[in-house]
C-alpha positions in Angstrom: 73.9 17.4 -130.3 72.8 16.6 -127.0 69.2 16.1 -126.2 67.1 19.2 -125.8 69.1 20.2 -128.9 67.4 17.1 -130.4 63.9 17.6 -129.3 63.7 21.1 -129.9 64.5 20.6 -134.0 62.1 18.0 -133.7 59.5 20.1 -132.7 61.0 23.1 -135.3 60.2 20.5 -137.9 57.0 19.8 -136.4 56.3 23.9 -137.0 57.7 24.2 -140.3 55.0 21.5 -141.7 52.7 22.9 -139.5 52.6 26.2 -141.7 53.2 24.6 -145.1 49.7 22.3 -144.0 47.9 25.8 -143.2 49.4 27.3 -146.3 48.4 24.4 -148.4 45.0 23.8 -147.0 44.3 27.8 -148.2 45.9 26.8 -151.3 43.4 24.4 -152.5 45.1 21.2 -150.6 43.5 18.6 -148.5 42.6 19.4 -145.2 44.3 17.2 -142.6 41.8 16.7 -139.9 44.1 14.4 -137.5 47.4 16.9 -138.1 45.6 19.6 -136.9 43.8 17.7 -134.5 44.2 17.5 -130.4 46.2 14.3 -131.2 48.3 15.8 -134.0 52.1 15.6 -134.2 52.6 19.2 -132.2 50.4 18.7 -129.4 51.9 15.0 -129.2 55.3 16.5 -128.8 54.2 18.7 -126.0 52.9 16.0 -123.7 55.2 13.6 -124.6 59.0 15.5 -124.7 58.1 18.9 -123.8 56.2 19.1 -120.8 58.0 15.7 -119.5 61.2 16.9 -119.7 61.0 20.6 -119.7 57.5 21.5 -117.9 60.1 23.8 -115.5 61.2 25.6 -117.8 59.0 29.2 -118.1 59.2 29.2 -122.1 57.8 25.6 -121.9 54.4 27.3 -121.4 54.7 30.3 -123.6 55.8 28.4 -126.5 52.3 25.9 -125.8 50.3 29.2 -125.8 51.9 30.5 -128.9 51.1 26.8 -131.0 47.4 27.2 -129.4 47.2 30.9 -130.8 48.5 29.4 -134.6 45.7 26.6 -134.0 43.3 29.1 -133.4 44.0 31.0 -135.9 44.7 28.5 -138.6 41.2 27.0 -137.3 39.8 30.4 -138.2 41.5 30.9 -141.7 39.7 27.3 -142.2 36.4 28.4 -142.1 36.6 32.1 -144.1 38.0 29.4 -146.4 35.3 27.1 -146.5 32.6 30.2 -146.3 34.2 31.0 -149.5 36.4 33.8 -148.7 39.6 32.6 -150.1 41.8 35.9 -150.7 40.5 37.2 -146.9 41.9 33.3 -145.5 45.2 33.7 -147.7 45.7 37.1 -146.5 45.5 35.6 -143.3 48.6 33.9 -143.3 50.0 37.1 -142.1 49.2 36.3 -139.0 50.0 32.8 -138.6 53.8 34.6 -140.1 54.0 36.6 -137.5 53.1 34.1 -135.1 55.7 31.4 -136.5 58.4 34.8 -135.9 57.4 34.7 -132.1 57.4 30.7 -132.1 60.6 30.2 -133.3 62.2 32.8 -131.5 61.0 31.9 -128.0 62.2 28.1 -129.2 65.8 29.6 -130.0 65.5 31.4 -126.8 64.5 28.1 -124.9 67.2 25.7 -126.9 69.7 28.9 -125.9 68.8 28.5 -121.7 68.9 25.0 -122.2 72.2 24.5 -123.8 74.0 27.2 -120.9 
């Protein structure tokens, strides 16, 4: 495995928790405040590995915007939550699904360039 291979299933691991924290948290789980925080394990990642050794890379910036769209939206499925409207949050993980899809695939697509 060479490095990029490395980092990029680093940050796939990163993702995967990412949604079982946002799938829990709807479930009746504890809300991590500092994983879904500005200085949680993702947006570490991205200023640390991914925009220092790949900022040239065009997919470098689309996959960022995609992980801010799932915070967004994981941020929104919060509150309905905590307003009470649990079965509107849960059917909100549609979304985040959906966004994960487009994740992982521009990730694939980024490992792919990377590895030619």
């Amino acid at each position: 495995m060479n490095q990029a291979q490395v980092d990029f299933q680093q940050l796939r691991i990163k993702h995967i928790l990412f949604k079982s924290k946002v799938r829990s948290v709807l479930y009746g789980g504890t809300y991590d405040a500092d994983f879904f925080s500005r200085n949680g394990p993702i947006n570490i990642w991205f200023n640390s590995v991914g925009f220092s050794r790949y900022r040239n890379v065009s997919e470098m910036l689309e996959l960022k915007q995609v992980q801010q769209d799932l915070s967004s939206v994981a941020d929104s499925l919060f509150s309905l939550y905590e307003r009470g409207k649990i079965d509107e949050a849960q059917n909100g993980l549609v979304k985040i699904e959906k966004l994960s899809e487009q994740f992982l695939e521009l990730l694939s697509r980024l490992e792919g360039k990377l590895a030619a």
